[in-house]
N, CA, C and O atoms as a Tinker XYZ file with bonds, in Angstrom:
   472  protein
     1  N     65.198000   85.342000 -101.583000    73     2
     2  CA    64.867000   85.426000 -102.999000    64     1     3
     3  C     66.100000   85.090000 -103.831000    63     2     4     5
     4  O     67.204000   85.242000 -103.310000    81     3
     5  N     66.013000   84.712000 -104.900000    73     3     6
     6  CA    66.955000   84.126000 -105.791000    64     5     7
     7  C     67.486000   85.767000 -106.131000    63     6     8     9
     8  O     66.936000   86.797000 -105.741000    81     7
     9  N     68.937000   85.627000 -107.123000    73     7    10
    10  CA    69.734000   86.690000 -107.386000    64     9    11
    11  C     68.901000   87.226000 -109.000000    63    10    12    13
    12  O     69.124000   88.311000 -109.538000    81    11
    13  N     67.896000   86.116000 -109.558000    73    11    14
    14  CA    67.567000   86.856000 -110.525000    64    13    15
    15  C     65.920000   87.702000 -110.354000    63    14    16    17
    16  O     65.466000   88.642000 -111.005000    81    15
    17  N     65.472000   87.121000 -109.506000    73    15    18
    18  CA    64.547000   87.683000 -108.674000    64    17    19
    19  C     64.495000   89.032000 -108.593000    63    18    20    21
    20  O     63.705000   89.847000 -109.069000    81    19
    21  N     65.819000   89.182000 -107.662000    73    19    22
    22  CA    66.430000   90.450000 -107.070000    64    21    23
    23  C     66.664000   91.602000 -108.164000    63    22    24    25
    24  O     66.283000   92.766000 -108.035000    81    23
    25  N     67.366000   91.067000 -109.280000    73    23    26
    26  CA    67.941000   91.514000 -110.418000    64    25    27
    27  C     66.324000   92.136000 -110.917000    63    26    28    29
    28  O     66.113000   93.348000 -110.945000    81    27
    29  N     65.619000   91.460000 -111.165000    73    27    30
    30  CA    64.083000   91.389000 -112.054000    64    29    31
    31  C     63.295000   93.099000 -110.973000    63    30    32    33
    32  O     63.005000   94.251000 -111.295000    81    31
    33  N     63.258000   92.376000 -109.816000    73    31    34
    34  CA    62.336000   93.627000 -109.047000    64    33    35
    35  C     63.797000   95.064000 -109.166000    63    34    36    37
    36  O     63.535000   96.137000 -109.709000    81    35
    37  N     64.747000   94.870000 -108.764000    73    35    38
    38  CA    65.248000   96.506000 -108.479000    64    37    39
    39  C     65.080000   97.254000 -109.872000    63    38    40    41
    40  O     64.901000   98.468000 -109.961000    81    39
    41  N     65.190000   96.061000 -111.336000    73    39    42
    42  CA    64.917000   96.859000 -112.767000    64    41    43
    43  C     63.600000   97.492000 -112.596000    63    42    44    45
    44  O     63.428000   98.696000 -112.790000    81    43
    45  N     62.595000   96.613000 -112.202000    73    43    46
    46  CA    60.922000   96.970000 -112.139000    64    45    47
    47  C     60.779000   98.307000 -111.125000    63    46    48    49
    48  O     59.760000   98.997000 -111.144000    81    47
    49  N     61.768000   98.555000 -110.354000    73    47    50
    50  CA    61.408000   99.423000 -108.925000    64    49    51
    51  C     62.598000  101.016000 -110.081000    63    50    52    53
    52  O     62.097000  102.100000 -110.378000    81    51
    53  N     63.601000  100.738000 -110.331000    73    51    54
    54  CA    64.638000  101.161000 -111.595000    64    53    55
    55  C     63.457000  102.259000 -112.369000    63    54    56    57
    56  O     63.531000  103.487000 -112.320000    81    55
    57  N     62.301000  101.407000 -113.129000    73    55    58
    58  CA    61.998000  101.502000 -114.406000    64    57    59
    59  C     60.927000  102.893000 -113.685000    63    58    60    61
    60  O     60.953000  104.118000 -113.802000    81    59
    61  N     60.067000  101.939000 -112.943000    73    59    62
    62  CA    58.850000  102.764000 -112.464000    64    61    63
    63  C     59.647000  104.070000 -111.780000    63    62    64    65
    64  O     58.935000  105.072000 -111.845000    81    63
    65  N     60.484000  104.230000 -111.366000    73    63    66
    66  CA    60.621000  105.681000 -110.547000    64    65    67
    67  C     61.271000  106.401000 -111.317000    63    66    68    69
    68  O     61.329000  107.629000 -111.246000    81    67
    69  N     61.857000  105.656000 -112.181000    73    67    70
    70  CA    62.363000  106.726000 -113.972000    64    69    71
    71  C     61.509000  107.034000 -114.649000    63    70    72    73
    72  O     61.653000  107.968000 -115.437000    81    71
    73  N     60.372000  106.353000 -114.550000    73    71    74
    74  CA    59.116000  106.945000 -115.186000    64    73    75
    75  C     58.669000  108.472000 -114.606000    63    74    76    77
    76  O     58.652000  109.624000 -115.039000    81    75
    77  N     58.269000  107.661000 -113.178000    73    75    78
    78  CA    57.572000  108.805000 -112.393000    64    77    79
    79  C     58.497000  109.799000 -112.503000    63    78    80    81
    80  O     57.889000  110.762000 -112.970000    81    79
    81  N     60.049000  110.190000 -112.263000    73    79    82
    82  CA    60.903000  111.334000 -112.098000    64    81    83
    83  C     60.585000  112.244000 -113.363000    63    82    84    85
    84  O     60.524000  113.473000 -113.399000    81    83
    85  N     60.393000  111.305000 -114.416000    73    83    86
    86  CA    60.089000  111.639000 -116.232000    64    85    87
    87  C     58.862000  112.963000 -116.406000    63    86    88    89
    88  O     58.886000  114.124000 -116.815000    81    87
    89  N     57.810000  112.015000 -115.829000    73    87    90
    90  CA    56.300000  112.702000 -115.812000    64    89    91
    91  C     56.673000  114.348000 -114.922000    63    90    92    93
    92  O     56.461000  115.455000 -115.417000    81    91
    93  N     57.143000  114.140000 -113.814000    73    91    94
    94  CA    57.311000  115.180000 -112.757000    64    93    95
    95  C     58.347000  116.318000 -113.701000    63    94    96    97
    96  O     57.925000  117.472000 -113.772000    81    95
    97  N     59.293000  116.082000 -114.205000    73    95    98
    98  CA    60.227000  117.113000 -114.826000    64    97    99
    99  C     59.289000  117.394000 -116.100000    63    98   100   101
   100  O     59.356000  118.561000 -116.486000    81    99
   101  N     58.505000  116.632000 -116.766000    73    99   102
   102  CA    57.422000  117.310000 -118.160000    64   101   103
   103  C     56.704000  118.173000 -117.469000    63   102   104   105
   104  O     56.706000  119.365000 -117.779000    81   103
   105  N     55.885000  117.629000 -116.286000    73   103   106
   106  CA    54.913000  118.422000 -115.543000    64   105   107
   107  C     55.126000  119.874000 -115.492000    63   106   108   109
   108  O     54.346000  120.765000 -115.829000    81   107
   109  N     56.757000  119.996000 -114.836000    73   107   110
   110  CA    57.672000  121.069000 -114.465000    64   109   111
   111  C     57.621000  122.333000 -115.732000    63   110   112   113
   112  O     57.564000  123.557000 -115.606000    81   111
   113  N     57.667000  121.453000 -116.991000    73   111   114
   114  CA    58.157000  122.556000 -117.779000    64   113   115
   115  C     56.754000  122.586000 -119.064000    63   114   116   117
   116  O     56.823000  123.024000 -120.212000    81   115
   117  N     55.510000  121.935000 -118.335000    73   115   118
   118  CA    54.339000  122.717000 -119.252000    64   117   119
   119  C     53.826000  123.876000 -118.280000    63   118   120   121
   120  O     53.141000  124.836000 -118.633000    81   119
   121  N     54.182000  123.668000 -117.276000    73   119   122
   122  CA    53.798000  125.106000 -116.056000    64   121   123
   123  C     55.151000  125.932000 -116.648000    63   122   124   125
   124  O     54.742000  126.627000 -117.577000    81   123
   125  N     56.106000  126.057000 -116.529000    73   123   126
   126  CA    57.084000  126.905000 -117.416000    64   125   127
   127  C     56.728000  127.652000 -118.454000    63   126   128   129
   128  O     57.026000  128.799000 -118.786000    81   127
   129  N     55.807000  126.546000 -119.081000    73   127   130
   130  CA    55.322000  127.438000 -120.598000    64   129   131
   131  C     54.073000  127.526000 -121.237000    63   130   132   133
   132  O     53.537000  127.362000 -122.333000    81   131
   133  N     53.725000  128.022000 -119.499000    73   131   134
   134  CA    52.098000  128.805000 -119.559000    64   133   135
   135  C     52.758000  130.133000 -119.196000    63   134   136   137
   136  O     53.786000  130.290000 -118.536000    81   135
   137  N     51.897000  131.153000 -119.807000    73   135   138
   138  CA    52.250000  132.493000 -120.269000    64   137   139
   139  C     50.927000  132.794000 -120.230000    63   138   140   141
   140  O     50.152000  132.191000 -120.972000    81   139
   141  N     50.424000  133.903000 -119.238000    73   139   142
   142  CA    49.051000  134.564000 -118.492000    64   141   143
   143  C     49.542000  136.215000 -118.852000    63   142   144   145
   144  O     50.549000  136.748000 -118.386000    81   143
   145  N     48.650000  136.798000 -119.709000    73   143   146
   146  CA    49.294000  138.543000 -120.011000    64   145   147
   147  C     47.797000  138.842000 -120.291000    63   146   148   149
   148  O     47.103000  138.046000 -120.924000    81   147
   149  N     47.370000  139.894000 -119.852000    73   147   150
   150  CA    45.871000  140.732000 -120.316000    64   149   151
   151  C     45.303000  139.645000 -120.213000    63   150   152   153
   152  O     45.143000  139.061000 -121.284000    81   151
   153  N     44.817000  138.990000 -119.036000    73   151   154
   154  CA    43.794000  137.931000 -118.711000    64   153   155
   155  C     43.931000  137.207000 -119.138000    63   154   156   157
   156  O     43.188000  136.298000 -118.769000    81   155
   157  N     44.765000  136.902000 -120.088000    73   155   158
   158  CA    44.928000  135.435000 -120.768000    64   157   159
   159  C     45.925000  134.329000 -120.769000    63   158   160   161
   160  O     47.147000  134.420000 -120.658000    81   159
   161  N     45.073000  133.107000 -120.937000    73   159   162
   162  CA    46.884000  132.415000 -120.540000    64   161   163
   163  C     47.112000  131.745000 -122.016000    63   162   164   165
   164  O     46.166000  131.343000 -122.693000    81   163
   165  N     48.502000  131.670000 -122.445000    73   163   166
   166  CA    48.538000  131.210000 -123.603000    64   165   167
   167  C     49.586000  129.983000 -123.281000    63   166   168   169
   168  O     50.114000  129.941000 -122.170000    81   167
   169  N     49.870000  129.004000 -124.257000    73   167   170
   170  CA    50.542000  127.869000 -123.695000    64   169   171
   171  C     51.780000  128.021000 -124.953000    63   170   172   173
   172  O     51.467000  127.792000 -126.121000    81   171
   173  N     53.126000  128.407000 -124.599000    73   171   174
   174  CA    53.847000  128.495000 -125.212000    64   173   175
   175  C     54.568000  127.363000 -126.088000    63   174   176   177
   176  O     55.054000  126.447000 -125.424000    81   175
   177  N     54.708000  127.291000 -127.448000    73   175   178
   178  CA    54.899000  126.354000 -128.246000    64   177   179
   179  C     55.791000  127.143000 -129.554000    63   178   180   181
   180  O     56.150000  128.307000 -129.733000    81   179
   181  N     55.918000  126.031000 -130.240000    73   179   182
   182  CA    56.602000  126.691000 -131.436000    64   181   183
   183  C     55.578000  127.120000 -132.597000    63   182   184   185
   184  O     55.899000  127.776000 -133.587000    81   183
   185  N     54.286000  126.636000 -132.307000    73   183   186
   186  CA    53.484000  126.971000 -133.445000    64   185   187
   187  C     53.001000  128.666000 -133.170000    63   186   188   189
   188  O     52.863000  129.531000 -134.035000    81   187
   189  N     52.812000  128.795000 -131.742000    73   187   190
   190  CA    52.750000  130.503000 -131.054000    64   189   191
   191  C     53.687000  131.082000 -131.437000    63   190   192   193
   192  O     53.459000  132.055000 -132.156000    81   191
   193  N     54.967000  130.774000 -131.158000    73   191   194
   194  CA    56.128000  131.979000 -131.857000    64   193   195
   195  C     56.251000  132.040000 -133.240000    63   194   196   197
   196  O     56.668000  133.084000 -133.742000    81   195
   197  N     55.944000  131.056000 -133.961000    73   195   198
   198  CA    56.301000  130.921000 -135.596000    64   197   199
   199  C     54.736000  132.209000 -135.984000    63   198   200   201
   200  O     54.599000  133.151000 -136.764000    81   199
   201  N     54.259000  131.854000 -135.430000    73   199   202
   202  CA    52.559000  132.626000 -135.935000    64   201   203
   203  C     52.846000  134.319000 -135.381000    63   202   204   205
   204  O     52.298000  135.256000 -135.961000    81   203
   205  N     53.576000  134.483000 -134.447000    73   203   206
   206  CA    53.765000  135.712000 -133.922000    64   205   207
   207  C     55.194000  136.441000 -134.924000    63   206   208   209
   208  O     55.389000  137.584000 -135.336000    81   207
   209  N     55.831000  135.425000 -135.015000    73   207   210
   210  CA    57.100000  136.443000 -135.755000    64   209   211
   211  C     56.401000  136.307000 -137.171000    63   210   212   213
   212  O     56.171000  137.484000 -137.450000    81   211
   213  N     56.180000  135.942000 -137.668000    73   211   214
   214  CA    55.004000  136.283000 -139.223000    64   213   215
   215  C     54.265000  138.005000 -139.293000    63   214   216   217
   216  O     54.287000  138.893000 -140.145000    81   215
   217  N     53.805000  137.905000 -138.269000    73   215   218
   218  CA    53.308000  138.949000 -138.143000    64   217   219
   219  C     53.760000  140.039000 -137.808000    63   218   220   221
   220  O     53.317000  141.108000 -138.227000    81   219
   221  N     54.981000  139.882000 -136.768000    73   219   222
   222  CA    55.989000  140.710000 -136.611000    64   221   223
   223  C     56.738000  141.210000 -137.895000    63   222   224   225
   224  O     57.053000  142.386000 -138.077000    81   223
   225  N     56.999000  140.131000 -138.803000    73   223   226
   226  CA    58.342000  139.951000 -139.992000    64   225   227
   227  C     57.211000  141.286000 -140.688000    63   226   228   229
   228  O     57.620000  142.146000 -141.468000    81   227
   229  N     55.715000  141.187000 -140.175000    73   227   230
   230  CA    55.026000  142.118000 -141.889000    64   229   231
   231  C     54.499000  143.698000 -140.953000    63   230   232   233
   232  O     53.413000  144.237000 -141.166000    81   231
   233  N     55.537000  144.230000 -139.923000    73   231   234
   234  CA    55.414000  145.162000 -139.173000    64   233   235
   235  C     54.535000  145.271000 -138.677000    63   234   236   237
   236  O     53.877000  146.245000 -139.042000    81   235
   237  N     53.965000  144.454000 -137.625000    73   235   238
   238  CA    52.382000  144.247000 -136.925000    64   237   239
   239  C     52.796000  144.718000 -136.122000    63   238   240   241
   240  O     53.999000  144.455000 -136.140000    81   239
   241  N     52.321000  145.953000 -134.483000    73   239   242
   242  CA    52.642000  146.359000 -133.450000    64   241   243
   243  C     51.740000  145.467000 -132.735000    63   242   244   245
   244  O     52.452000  144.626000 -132.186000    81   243
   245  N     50.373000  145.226000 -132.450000    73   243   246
   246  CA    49.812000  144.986000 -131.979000    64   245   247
   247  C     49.144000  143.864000 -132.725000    63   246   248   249
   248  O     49.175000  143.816000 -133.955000    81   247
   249  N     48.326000  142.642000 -131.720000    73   247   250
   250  CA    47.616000  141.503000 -132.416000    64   249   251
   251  C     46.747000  140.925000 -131.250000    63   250   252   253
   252  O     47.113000  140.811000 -130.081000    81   251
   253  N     45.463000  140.562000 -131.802000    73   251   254
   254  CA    44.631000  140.130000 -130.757000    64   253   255
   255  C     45.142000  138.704000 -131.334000    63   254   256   257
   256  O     45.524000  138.558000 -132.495000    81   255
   257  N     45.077000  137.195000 -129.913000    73   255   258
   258  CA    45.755000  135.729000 -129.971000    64   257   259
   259  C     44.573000  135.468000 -129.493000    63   258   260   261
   260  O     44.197000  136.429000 -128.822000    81   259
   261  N     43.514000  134.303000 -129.525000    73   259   262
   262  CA    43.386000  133.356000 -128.839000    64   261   263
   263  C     43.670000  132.678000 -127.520000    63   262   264   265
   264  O     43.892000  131.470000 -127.603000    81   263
   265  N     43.712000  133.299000 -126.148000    73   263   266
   266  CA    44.486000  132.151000 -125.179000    64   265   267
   267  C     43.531000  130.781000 -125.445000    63   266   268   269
   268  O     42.590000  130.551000 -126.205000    81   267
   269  N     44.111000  130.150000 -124.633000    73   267   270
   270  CA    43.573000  128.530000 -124.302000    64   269   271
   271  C     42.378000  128.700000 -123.641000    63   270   272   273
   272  O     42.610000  127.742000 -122.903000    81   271
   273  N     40.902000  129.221000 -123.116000    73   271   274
   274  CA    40.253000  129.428000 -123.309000    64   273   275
   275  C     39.402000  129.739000 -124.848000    63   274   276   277
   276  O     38.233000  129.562000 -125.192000    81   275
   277  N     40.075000  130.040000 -125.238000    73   275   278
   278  CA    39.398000  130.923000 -126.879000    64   277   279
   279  C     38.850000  132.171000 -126.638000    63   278   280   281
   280  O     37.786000  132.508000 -127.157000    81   279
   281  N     39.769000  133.205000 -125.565000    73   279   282
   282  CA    38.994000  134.147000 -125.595000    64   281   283
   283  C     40.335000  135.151000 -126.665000    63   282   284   285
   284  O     41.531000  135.021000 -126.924000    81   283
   285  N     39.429000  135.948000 -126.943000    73   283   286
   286  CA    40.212000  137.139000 -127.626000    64   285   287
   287  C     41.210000  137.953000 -126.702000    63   286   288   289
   288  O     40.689000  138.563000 -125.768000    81   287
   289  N     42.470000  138.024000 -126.841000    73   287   290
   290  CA    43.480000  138.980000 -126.164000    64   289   291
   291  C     44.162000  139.797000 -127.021000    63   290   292   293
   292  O     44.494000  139.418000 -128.144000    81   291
   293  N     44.429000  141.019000 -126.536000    73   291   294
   294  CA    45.080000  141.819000 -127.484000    64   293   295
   295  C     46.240000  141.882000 -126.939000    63   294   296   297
   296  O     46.257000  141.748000 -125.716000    81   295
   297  N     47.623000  142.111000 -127.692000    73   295   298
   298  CA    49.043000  141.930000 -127.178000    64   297   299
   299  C     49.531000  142.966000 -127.865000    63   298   300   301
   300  O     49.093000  143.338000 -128.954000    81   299
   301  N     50.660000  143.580000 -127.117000    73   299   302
   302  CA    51.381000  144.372000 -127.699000    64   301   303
   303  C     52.697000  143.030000 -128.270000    63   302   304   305
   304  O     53.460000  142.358000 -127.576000    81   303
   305  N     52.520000  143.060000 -129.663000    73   303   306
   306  CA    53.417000  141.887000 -130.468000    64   305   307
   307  C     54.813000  141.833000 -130.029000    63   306   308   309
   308  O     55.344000  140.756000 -129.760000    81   307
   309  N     55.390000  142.886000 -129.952000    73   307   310
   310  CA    57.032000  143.070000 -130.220000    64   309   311
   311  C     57.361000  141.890000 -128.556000    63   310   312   313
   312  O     58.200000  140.996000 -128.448000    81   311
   313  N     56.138000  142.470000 -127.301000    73   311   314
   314  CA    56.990000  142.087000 -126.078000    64   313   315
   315  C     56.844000  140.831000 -125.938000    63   314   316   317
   316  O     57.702000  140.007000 -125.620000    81   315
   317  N     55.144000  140.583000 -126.306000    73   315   318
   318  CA    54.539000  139.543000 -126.078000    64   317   319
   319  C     55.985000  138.026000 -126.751000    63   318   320   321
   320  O     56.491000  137.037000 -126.221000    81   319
   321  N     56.090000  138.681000 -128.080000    73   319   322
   322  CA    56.973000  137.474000 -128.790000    64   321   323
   323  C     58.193000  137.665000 -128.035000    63   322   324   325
   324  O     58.731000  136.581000 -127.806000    81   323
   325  N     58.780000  138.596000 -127.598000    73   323   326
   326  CA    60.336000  138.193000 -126.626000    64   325   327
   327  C     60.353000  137.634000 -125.221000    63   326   328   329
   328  O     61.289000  137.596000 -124.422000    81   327
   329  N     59.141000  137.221000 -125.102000    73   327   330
   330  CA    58.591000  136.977000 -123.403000    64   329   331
   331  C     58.183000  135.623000 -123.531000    63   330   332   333
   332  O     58.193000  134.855000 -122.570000    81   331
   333  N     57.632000  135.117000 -125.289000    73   331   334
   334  CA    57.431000  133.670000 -124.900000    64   333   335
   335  C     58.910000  133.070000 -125.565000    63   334   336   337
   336  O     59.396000  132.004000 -125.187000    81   335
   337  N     59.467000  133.851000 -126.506000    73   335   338
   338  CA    60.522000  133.135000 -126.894000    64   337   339
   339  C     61.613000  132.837000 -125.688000    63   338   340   341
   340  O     62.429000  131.922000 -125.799000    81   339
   341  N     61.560000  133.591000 -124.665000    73   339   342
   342  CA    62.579000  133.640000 -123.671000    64   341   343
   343  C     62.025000  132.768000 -122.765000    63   342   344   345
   344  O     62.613000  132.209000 -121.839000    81   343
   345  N     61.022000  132.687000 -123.030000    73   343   346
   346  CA    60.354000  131.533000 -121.804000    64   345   347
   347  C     60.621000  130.020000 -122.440000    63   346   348   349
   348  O     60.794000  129.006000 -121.764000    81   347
   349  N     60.616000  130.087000 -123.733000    73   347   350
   350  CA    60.647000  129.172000 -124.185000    64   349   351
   351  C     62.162000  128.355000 -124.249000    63   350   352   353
   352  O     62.500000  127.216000 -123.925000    81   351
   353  N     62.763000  129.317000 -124.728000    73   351   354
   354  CA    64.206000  128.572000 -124.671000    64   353   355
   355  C     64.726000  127.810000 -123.020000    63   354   356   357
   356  O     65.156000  126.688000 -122.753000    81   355
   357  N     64.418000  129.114000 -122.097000    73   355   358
   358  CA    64.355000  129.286000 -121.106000    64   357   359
   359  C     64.077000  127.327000 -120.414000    63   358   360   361
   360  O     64.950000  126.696000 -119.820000    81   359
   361  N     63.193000  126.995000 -120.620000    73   359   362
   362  CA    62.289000  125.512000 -120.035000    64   361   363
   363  C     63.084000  124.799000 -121.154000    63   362   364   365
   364  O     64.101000  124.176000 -120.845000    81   363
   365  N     62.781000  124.844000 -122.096000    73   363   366
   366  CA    63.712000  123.552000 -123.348000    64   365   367
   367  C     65.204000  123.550000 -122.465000    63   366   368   369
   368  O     65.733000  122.555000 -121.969000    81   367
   369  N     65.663000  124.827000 -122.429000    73   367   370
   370  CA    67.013000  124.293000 -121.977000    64   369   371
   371  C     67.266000  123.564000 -120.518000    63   370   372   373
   372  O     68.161000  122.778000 -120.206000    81   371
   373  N     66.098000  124.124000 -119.672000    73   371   374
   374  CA    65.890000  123.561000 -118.025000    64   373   375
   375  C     65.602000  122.020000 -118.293000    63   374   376   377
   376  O     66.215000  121.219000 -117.587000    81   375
   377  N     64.772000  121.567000 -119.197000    73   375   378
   378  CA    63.791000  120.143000 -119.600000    64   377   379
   379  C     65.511000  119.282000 -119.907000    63   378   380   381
   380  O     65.870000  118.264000 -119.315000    81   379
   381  N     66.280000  119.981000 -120.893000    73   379   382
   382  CA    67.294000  119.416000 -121.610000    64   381   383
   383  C     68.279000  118.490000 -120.293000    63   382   384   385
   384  O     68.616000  117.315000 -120.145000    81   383
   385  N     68.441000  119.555000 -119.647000    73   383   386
   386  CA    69.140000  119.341000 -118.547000    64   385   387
   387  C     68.902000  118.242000 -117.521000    63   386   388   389
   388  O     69.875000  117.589000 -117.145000    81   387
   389  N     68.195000  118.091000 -117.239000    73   387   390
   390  CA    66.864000  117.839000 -116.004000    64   389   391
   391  C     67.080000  116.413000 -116.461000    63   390   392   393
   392  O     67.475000  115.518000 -115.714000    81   391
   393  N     66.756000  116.249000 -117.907000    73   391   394
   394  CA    66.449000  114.798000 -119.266000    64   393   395
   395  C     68.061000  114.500000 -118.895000    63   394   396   397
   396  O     68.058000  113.391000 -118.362000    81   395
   397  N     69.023000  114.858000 -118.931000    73   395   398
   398  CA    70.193000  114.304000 -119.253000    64   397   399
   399  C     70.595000  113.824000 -118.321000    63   398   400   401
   400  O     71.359000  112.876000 -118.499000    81   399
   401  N     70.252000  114.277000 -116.760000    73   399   402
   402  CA    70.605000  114.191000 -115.686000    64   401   403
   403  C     70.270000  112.916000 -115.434000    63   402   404   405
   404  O     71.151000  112.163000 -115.020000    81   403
   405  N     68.652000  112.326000 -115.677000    73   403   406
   406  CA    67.759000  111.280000 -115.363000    64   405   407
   407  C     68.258000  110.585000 -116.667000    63   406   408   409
   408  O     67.608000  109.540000 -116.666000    81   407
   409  N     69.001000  110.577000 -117.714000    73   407   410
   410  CA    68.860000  109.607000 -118.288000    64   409   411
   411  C     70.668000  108.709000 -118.698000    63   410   412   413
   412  O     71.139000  107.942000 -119.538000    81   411
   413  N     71.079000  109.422000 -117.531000    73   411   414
   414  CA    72.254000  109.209000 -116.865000    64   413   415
   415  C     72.512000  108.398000 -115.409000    63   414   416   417
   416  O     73.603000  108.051000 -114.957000    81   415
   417  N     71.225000  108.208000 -114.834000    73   415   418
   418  CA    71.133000  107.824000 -113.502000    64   417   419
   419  C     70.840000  106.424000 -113.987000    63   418   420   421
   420  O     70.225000  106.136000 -115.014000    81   419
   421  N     71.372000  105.584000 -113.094000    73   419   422
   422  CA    71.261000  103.943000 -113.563000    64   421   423
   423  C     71.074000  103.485000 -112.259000    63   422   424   425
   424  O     71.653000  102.408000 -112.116000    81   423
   425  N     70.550000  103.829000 -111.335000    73   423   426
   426  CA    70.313000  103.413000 -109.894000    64   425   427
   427  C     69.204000  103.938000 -109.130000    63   426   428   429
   428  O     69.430000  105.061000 -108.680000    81   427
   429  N     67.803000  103.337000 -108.789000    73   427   430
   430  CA    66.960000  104.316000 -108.257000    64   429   431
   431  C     67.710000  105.243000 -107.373000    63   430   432   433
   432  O     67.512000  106.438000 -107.594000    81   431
   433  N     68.644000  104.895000 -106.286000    73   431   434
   434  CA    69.100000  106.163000 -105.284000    64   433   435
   435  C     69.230000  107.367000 -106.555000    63   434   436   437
   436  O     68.415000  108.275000 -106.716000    81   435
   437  N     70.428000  107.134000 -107.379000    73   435   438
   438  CA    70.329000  108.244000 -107.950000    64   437   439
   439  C     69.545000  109.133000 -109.064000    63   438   440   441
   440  O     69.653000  110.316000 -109.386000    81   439
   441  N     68.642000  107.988000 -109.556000    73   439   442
   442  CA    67.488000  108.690000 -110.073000    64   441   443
   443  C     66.618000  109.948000 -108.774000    63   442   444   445
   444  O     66.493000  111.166000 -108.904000    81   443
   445  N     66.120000  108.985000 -107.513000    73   443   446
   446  CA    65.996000  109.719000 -107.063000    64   445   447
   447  C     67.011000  111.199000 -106.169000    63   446   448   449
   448  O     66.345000  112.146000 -105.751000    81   447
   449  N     68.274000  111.210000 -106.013000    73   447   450
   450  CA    68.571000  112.401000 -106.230000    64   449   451
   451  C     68.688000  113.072000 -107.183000    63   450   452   453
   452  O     68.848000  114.270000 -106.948000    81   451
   453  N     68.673000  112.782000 -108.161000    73   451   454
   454  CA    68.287000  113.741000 -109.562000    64   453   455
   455  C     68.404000  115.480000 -108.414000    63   454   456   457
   456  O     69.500000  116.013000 -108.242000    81   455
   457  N     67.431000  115.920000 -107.952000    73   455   458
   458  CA    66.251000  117.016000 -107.746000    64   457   459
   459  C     67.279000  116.885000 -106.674000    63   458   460   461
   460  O     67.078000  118.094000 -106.565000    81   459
   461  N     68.108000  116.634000 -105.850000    73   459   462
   462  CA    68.595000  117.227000 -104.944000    64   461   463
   463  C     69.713000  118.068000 -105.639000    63   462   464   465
   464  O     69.481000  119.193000 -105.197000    81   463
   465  N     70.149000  118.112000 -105.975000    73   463   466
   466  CA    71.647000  118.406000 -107.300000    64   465   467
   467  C     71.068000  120.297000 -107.281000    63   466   468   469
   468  O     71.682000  121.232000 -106.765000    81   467
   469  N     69.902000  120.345000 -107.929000    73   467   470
   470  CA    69.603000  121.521000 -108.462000    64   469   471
   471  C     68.686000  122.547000 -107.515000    63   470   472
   472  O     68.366000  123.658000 -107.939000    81   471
């Protein structure tokens, strides 16, 4: 095969397994920030904590949420909000990492060790 050939497929072989490594570390950290308490699973976001410390800020102890089903859950507020905020930072900062690692790798070998490292 010619040298630009060569050049053309290892970018194409490059691109696709930086993709796939991409999808697999998002995958990683929406399971991170599922949050299951009193039967329910809720999917941790910033619109969940902003809606929970509101209610906290106006001395709420307790609050029935919505999980991702739509069923009704009742939470004790104070823990519920330090359990997703900690989960939350928790994965943003794992995702941050994970992202910097892969977007530092300029070689499939080391794209694919990414995941051996950690």
């Amino acid at each position: 095969m010619s040298a630009k050939l060569n050049t053309a497929l290892d970018f194409a072989n490059y691109r696709v397994t930086l993709n796939t490594q991409h999808n697999a570390i998002k995958a990683k950290v929406e399971n991170l920030l599922s949050y299951s308490i009193n039967g329910g699973t809720f999917t941790i976001d910033r619109a969940l904590i902003s809606f929970c410390k509101i209610y906290i800020d106006q001395d709420c102890t307790e609050l029935v949420l919505l999980d991702i089903y739509n069923n009704p859950i009742l939470v004790d507020l104070e823990d519920f909000y330090n359990e997703i905020v900690s989960r939350y930072f928790e994965a943003t900062n794992d995702y941050h990492k994970e992202y910097e690692k892969l977007r530092k790798a300029r070689k499939v070998h080391k794209v694919l060790d990414i995941h051996d490292d950690t």
